[in-house]
N, C-alpha and C positions, 0 to 999 in steps of 0.2 A: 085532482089527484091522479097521477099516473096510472094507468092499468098494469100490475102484477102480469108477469105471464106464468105458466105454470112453470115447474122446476120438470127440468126431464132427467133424468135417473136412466142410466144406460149402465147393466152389471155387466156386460161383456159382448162379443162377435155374434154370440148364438140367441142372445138376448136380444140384441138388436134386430138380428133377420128376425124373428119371432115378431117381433115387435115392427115391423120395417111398414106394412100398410095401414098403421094407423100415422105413423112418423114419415113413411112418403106426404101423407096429407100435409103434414106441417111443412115440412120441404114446401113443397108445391104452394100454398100457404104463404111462405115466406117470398118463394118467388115471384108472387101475383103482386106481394104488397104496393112496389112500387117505389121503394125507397133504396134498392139497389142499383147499383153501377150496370151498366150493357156487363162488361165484360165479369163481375160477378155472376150476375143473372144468366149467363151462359155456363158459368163453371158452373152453378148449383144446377143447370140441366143438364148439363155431361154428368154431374155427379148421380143425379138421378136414375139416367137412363143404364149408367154401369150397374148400380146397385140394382137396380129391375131384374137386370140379369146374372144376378146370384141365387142359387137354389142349393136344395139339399144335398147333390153330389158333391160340392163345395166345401161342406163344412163335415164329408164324413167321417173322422175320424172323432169329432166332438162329439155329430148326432148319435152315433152307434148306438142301438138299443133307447134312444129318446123318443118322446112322441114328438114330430113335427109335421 
């Protein structure tokens, strides 16, 4: 029988940075698998290295007043 993978639930931009070092693991995860194409497996670490470098300045107009 197949292995389920978990269901990921993403409510929004600021949910996801929030959420983004538990979901960099899966990225990264996904990337190691081995079942990817060279040039996917590039884009998901371009993809990652941009997202690394998103922070709280980024999103100020969401975070105002939030705890992050």
């Amino acid at each position: 029988m197949p292995e389920q993978a978990n269901e990921i639930v993403i409510e929004d931009l600021v949910d996801f940075y929030r959420r983004w070092p538990e979901l960099r693991n899966e990225a990264l995860a996904i990337s190691a698998d081995g079942h990817l194409s060279q040039n996917r497996k590039a884009l998901l670490e371009w993809m990652i290295l941009v997202i690394d470098r998103v922070g709280p300045a980024d999103f100020a107009p969401e975070l105002e007043g939030a705890d992050v």
